[in-house]
N, C-alpha and C positions, 0 to 999 in steps of 0.2 A: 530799356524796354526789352522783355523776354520774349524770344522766337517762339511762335507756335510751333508744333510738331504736327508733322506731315504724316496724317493717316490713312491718305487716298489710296496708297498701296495693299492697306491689311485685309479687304476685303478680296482681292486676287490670289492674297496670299494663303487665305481663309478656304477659296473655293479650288484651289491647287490642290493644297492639302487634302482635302474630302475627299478629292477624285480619285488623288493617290490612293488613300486608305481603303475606298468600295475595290482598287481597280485589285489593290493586293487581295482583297475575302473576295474576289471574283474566283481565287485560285485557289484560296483555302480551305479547309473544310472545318467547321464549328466544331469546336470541344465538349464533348458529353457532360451534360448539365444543364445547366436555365438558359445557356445561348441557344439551345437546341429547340427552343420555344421558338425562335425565333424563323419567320422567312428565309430562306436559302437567297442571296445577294450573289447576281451575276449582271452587270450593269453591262454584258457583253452577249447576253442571249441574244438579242435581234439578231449579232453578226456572227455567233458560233453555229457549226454544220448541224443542224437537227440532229439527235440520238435516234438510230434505227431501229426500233425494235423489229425481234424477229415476227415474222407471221403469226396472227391469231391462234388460226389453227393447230400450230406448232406448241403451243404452249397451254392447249387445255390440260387442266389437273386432269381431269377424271377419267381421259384416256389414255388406260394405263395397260396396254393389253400389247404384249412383247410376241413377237415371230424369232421363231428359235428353231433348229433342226426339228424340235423334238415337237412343235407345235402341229394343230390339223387344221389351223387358219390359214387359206390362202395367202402368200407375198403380197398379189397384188389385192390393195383396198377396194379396188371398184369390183371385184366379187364379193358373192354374197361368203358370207360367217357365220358357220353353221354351230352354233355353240349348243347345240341339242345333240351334235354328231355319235354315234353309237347308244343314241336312248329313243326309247320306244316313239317320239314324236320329234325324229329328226327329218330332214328334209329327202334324206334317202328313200324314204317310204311313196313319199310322192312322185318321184324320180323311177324309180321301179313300176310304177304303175303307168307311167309316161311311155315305159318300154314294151310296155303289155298292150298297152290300148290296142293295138292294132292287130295283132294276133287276137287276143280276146271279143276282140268288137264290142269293148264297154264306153261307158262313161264317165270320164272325169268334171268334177265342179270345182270350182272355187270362188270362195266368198271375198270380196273385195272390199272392204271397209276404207272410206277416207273423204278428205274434205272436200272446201272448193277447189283442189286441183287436179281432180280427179271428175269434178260435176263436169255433166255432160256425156258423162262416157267416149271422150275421143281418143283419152290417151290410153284407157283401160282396153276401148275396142280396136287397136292398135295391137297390143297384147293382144286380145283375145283371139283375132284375126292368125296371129304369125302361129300361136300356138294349133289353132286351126287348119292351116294351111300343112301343117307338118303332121298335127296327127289325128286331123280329120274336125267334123263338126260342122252344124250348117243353124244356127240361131245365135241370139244376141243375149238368151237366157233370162233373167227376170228384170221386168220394168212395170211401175207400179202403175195404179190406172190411172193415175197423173202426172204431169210432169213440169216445174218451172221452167226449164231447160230444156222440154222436148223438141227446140227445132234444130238442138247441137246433136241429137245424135244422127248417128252416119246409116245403121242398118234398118231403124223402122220410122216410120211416121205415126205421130200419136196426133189424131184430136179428140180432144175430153168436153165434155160439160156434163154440169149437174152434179159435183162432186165433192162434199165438204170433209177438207183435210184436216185431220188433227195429225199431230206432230212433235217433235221434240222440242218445241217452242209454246205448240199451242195445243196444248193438252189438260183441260182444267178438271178433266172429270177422273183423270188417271188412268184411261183407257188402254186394253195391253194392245201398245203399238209394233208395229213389226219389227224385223231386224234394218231397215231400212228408214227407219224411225216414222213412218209414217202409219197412218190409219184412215181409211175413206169410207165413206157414208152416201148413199146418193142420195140427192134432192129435190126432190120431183122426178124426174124421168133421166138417172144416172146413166150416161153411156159414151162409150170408148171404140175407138177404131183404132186397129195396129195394123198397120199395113208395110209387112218387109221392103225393102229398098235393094235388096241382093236377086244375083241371076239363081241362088242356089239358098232357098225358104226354107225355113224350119218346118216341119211335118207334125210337131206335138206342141200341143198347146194346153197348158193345165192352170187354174185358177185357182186363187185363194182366200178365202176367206173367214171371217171368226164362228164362234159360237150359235145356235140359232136355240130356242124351244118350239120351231112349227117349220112344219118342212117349206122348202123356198125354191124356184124356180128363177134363172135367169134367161133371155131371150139372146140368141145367137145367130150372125150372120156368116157363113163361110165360103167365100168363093164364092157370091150371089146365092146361097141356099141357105131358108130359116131352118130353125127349130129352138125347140124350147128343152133346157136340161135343170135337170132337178140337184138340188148341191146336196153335198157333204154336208151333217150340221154336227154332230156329236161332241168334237174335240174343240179347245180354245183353237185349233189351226186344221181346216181341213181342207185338204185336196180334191177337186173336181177334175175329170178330165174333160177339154172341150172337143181336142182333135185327138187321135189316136195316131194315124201314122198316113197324113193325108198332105201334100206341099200346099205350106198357109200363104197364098195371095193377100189377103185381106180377112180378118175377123170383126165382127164388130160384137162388141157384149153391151146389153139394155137390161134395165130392172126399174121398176116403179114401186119396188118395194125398200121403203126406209129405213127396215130396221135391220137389213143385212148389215155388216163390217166386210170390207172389203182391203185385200192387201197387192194384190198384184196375181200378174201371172208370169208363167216363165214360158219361152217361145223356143222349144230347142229341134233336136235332132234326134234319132234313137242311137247314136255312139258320136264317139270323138269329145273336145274340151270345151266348156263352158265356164264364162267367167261373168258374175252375177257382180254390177256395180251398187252398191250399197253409202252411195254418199249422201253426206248432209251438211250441206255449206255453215259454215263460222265451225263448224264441230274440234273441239281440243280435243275428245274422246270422252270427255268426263258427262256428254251427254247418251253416250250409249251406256251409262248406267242404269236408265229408266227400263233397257229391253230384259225382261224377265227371261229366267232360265229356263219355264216354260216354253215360252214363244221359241226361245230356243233350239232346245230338245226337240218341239213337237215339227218344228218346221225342218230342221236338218234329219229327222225321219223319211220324210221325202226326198232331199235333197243330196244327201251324204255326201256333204264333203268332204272334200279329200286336201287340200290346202286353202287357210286363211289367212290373207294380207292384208298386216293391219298397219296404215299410212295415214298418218298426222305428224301436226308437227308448226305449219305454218300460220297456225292462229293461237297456237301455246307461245311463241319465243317473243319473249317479251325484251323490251328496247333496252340495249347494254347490258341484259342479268346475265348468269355466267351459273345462277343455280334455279331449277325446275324440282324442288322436292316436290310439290302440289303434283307436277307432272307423272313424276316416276310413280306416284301412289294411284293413281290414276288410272295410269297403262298396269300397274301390275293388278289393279282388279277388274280391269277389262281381258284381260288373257286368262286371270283366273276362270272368271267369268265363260269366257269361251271354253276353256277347257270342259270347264261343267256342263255347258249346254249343248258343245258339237260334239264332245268325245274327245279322246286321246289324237285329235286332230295337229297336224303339221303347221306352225305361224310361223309366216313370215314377218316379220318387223321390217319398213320402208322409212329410213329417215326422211327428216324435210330435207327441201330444197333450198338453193338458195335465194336470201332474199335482199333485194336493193334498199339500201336507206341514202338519204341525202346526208350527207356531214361536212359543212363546209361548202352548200355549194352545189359541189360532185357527189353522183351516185357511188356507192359502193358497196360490198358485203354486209348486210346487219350483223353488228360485231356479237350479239345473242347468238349467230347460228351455230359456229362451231362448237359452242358451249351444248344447244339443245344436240347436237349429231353424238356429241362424247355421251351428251347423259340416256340418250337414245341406243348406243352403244352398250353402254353400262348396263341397261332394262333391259337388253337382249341374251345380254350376257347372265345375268340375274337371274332370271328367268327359264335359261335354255331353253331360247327358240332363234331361229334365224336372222342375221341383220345384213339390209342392203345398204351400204352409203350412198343414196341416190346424192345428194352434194357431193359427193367426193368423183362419183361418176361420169356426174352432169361437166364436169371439171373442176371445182372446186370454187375456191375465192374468187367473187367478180363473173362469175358465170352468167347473172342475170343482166348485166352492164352488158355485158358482149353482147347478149342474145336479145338487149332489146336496141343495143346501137351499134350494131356490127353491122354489116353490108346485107347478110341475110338476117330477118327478125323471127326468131325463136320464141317471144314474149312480149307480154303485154308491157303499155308502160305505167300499170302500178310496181312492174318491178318485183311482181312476186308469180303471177300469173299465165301459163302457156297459150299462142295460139294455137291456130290448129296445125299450125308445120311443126311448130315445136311440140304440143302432143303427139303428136307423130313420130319424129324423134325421140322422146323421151320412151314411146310403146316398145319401139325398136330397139332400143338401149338396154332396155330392161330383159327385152325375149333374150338377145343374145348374151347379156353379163349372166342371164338366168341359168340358157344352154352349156355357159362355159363351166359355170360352176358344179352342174351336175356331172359333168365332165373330169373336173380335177376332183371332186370327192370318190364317183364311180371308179378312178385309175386308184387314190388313197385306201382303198376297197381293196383292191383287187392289189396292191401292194403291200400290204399289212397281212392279207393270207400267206 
């Protein structure tokens, strides 16, 4: 009788084998060709040290922009980038008139453009405040005769009723809406109270509003005294004044007539800086397309400004993308656009901020941001006008992790959003990185003579 053969062993031998063979192409690297189709085999990843890549930030293409002896861009990033420097709407022009103001006893404005992180006016009247404080000013400048957000702001009190808002949202009839995106209507008996909130009141009060064919009358409260003033009607944007040179306690404006348009007023001072907040929450930019170069033109007639800051960013950067062409197209015909309509005006460009995403768990950096700040770079550079890296200021990567779970809270917890300490900070940051850089161009100045 013949012995069986004993096979109990070839399946150990079998799975030996295997192990061996994955553990060697754990080390190897596939031969160019049809293995190359294949998965990469490391049956040792769980237990090899993670691969470190370098920082995001470090490694965006598109910013590609070298510090060299011979360059006029600041070392340090957290100033601003004047890459308009030596042409007719560089940031020098605004900066010289900074230095005038107070000899002269004029007026500087600046138009403020940007999203929800800027609604409210805390962190813009933070700015406006510092710049105030230094080279005079006593108003809060233009606020429209309504407001969703009016109980954020710090300098007036607004109660409104009877006022139907069209808007950059809800505009079906195409209506020319302001630079503010808005347009108001009253409704039965339209009327607004602004009542400053400061020891030291704006003195001039001027409204605005659109088109009329039959002269119109608004009713006015000032400092407990009525009267009744007849508007401007001529132009798509005309100017009324209500107070002339009187400190405004309280105003109240009333009208029962319908067919006026109404845009806002502005609450200022007769000298020093005003800085008019112009935001409109979810806005990319691509909705300040609607505001015609009329509306434009006709309202920076009155207003002439002298620097506009334009700041988006936080509702364009889309989860992981690393490219914003929609975006760049976008802002380069919103600057064109302003050029056209305010004049050979000074723009500042304001990148985003940064923003927290969950990945794993843990908050952290949206790994979109440093992509949108380079291509925000890029459009500035493009363009010659000025770039702030508010990200790179604020501190960079993980800024928003700190400031909503560090000991003192800076921000909200969507992660994207300031409160009002952290707007405050961020007002602060921006007056001083602002001062400094006028600073190092005026000595760049005064060294190149």
């Amino acid at each position: 009788m013949k012995k069986k053969n004993n096979k109990i062993g070839q399946p150990l031998i079998l799975v030996i084998s295997t192990t061996l063979l994955l553990f060697l192409l754990s080390f190897a690297k596939l031969p160019i060709g049809l293995l190359n189709k294949l998965h990469s085999i490391d049956i040792l990843s769980d237990v090899r040290e993670p691969e470190r890549k370098p920082a995001l930030v470090k490694v965006v293409p598109k910013d590609t922009t070298s510090i060299s002896k011979h360059s006029l861009l600041p070392t340090d990033s957290t100033l601003i980038s004047d890459f308009g420097f030596d042409s007719s709407n560089s940031l020098a022009h605004f900066y010289q008139k900074l230095d005038s103001i107070k000899l002269k006893h004029n007026k500087i404005r600046i138009a403020y453009f940007g999203d929800s992180f800027v609604e409210g006016d805390e962190m813009t009247d933070q700015l406006r405040l510092r710049f105030q404080s230094l080279f005079g000013g006593n108003g809060i400048g233009f606020v429209p005769m309504q407001s969703n957000v009016a109980t954020l702001y710090t300098q007036v009190n607004i109660k409104s009723t009877g006022w139907k808002d069209y808007n950059f949202r809800d505009n079906p009839s195409k209506l020319p809406l302001g630079i503010s995106g808005h347009l108001f209507y009253p409704v039965n008996n339209g009327e607004v109270v602004y009542s400053p909130k400061t020891n030291n009141p704006p003195t001039s009060v001027k409204l605005y509003t659109g088109k009329l064919d039959k002269d119109a009358v608004v009713y006015i409260n000032v400092n407990g005294t009525n009267q009744a003033v007849g508007l401007n009607i001529n132009k798509q944007i005309n100017e009324t004044v209500l107070v002339g040179n009187t400190p405004v306690k309280s105003i109240k404006i009333t009208t029962n007539n319908e067919r006026i348009p109404f845009y806002g007023v502005t609450m200022d001072g007769l000298n020093g800086v005003y800085l008019d907040n112009y935001s409109f929450r979810g806005n990319t930019s691509t909705l300040n397309q609607q505001i015609t170069n009329e509306v434009m033109t006709q309202l920076n007639n009155y207003l002439q400004y002298d620097l506009v800051i334009v700041h988006y960013g936080i509702n364009a950067v889309e989860h992981d993308q690393q490219e914003f062409e929609w975006f760049e197209s976008s802002m380069k015909s919103l600057i064109k656009n302003i050029r056209k309509g305010f004049g050979n005006v000074p723009i500042l460009l304001v990148s985003t901020s940064d923003i927290g995403y969950k990945y794993d768990g843990k908050y952290m950096t949206e790994k979109g941001v440093p992509y949108m700040v380079a291509t925000q770079k890029e459009i500035a550079r493009n363009n010659k006008v000025a770039f702030w890296n508010l990200y790179q200021a604020m501190g960079g990567e993980n800024t928003m992790v700190n400031w909503v779970e560090g000991d003192t809270v800076f921000a909200c917890k969507d992660y994207t959003h300031l409160n009002s300490v952290g707007a405050k900070k961020v007002g602060d940051l921006f007056f001083d990185k602002l001062m400094a850089s006028k600073k190092y161009y005026q000595q760049l100045t005064t060294t190149k003579k």
